[in-house]
PAMARTOR-264759 format. One record per residue (C-alpha): residue number from 1; residue in one letter; x, y, z. Coordinates in Angstrom, 2 decimals. Example, Ala and Ser with C-alpha at 12.3 -4.5 7.8 and 13.67 -1.06 7.14 Angstrom:
<num = 1 residu = a X = 12.30 Y = -4.50 Z = 7.80>
<num = 2 residu = s X = 13.67 Y = -1.06 Z = 7.14>
REM end
This chain:
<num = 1 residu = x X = 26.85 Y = -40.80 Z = -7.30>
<num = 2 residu = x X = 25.06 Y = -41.35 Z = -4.01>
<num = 3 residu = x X = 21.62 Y = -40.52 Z = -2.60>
<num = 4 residu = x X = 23.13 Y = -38.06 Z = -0.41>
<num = 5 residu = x X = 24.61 Y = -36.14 Z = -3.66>
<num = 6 residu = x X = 21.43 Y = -36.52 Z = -5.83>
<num = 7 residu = x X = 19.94 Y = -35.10 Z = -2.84>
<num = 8 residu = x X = 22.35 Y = -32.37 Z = -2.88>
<num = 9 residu = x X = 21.91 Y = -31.59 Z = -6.29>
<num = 10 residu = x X = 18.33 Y = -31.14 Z = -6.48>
<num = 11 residu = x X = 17.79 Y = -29.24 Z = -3.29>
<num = 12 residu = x X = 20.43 Y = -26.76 Z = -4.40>
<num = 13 residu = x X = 18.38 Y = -26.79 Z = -8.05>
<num = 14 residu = x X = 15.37 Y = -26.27 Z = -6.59>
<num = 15 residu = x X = 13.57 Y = -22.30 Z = -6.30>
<num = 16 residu = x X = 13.58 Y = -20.99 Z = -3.01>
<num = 17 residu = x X = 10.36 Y = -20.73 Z = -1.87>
<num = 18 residu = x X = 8.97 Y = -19.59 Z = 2.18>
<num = 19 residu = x X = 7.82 Y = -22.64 Z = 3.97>
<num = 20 residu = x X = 4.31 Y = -19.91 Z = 5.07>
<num = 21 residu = x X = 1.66 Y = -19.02 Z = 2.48>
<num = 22 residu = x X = 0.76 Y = -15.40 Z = 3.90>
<num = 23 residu = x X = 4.01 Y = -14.18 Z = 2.27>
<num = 24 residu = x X = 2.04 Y = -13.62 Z = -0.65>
<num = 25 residu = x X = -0.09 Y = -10.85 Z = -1.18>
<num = 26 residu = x X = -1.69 Y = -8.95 Z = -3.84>
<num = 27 residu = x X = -2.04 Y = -5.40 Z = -4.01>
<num = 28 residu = x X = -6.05 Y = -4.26 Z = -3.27>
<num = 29 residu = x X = -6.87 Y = -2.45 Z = -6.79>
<num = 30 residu = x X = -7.07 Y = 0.97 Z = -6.60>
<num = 31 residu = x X = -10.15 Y = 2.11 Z = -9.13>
<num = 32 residu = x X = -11.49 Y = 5.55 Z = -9.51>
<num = 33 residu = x X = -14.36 Y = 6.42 Z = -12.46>
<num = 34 residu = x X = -13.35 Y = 8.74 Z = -14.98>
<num = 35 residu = x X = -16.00 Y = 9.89 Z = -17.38>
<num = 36 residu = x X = -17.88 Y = 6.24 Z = -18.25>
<num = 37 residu = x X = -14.98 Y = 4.17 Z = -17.38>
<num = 38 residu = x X = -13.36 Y = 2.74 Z = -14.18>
<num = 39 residu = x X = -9.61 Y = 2.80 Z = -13.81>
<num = 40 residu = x X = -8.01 Y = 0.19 Z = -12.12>
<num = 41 residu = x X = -4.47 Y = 2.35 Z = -10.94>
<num = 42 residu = x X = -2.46 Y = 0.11 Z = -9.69>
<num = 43 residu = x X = -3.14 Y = -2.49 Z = -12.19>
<num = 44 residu = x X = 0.65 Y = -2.92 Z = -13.25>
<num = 45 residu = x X = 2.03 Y = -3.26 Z = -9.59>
<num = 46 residu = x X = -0.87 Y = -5.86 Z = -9.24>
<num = 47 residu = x X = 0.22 Y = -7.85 Z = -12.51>
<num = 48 residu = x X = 3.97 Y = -7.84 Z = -11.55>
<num = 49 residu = x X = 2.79 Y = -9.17 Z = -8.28>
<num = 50 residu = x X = 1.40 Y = -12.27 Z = -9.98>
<num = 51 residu = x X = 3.92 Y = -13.04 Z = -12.32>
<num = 52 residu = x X = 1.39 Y = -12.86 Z = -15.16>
<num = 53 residu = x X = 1.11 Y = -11.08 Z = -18.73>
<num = 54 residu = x X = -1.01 Y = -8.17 Z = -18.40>
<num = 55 residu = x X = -2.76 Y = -9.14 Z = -21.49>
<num = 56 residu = x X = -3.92 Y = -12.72 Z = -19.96>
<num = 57 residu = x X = -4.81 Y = -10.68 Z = -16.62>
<num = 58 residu = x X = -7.20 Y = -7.75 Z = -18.91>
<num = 59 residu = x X = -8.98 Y = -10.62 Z = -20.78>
<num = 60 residu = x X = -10.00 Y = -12.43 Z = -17.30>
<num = 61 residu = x X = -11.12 Y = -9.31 Z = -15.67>
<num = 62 residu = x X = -13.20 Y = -8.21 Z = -19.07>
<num = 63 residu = x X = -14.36 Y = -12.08 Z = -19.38>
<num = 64 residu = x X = -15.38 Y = -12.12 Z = -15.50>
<num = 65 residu = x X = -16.68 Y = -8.30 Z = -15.49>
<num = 66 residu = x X = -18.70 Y = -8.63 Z = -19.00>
<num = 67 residu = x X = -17.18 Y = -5.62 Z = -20.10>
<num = 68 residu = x X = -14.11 Y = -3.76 Z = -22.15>
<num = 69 residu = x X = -11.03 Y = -2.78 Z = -21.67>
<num = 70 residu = x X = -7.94 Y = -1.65 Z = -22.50>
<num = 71 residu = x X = -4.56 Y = -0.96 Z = -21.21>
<num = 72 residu = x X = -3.19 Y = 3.41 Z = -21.31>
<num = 73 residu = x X = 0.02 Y = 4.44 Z = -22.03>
<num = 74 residu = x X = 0.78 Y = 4.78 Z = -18.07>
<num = 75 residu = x X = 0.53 Y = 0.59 Z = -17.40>
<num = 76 residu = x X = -3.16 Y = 0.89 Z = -16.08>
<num = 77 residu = x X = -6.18 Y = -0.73 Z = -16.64>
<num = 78 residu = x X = -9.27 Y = 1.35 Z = -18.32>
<num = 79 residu = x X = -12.64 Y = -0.60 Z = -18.14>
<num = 80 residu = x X = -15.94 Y = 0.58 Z = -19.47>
<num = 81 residu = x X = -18.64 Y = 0.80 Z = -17.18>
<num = 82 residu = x X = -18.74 Y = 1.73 Z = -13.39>
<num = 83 residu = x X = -17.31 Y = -0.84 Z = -11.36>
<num = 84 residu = x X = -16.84 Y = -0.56 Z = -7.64>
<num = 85 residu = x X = -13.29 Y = -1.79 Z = -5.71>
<num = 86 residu = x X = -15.21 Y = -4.64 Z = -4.40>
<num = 87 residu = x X = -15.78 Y = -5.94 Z = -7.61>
<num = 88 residu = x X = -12.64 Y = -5.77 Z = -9.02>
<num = 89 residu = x X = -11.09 Y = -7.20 Z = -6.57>
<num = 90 residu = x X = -13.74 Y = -10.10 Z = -6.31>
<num = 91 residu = x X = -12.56 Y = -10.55 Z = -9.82>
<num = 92 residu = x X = -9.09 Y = -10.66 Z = -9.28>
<num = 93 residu = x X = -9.44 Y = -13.15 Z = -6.49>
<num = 94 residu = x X = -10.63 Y = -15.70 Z = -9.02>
<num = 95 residu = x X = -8.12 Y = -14.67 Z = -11.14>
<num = 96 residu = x X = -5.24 Y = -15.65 Z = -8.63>
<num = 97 residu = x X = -7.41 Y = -18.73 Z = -7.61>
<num = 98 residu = x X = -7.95 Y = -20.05 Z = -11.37>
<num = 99 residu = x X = -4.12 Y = -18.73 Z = -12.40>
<num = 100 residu = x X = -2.17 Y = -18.10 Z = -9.77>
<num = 101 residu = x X = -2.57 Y = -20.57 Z = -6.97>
<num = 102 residu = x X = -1.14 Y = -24.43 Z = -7.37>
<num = 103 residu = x X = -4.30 Y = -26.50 Z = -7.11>
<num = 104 residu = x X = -1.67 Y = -29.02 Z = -5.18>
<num = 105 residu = x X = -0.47 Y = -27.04 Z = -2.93>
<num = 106 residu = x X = -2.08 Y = -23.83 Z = -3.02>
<num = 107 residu = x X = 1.47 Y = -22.23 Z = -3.10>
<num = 108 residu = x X = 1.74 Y = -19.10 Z = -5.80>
<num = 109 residu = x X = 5.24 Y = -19.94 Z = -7.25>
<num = 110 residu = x X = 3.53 Y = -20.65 Z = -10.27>
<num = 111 residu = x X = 4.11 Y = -20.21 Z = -13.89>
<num = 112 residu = x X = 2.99 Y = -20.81 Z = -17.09>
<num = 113 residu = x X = 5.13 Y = -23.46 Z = -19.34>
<num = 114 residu = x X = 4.34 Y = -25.34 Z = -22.49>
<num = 115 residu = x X = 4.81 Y = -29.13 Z = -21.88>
<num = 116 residu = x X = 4.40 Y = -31.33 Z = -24.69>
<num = 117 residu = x X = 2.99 Y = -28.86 Z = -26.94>
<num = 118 residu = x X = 0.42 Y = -28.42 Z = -24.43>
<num = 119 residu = x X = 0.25 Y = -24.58 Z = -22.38>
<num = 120 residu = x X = 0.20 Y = -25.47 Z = -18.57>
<num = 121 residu = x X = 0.92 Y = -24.18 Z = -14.92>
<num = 122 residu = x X = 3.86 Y = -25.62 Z = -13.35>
<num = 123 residu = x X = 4.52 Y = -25.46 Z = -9.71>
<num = 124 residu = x X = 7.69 Y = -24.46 Z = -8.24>
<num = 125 residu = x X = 6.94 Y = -25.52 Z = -5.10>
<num = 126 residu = x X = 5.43 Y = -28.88 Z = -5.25>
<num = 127 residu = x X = 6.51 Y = -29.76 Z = -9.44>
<num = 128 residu = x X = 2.71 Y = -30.27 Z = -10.27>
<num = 129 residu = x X = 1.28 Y = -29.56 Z = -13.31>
<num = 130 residu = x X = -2.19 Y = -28.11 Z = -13.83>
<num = 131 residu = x X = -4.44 Y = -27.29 Z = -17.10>
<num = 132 residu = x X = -4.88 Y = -23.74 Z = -17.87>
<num = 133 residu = x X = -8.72 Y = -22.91 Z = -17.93>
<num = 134 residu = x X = -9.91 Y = -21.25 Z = -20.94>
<num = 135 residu = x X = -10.47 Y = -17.46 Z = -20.34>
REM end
């Protein structure tokens, strides 16, 4: 087998990805207060937009917001206290910055694997492999 087929073979293995970064964008949350609580809407379109478990997502934002939370019956986010948009959304920048985004690359065809035992973020993009922080 020759470079030209190796070559073959792993460009046709590889994810397609879009050569410009501003293809990606996530949803701006969508937060209204209800009683003493602030629900974040949108909060389901905004995890299927990163690729991520809900339940990882929820435990950054209550880490990062000092506060509870929980997820309803209808997919959104319910977090005690009165947050404004800008907030959340602060918080959910360093979310896709810490969990998201290849530290490489900065490309966000990302996902989490487990590598030698070990829980990491793997690149589709670039192949790197990154620690996950601890939440």
């Amino acid at each position: 087998m020759g470079y030209e087929d190796h070559l073959d073979r792993a460009l046709s293995e590889t994810p397609d990805t879009a050569e410009r970064g501003d293809r990606f964008s996530v949803p701006d949350p969508v937060v209204r207060q209800e009683g003493n609580a602030t629900v974040y809407e949108n909060f389901a379109d905004t995890h299927d937009t990163l690729a991520r478990e809900p339940n990882h997502v929820l435990k950054f934002l209550q880490t990062e917001m000092g506060t509870s939370a929980q997820i309803d019956a209808a997919g959104r986010a319910r977090l005690t206290g009165s947050f404004k948009q800008r907030r959340v959304a602060d918080a959910l920048d360093e979310y896709v910055e810490s969990f998201v985004r290849c530290s490489e690359c900065g490309s966000p065809d990302t996902r989490f694997v487990t590598e030698q035992g070990a829980k990491v973020m793997k690149c589709d993009a670039c192949g790197a492999l990154s620690a996950i922080p601890d939440i």
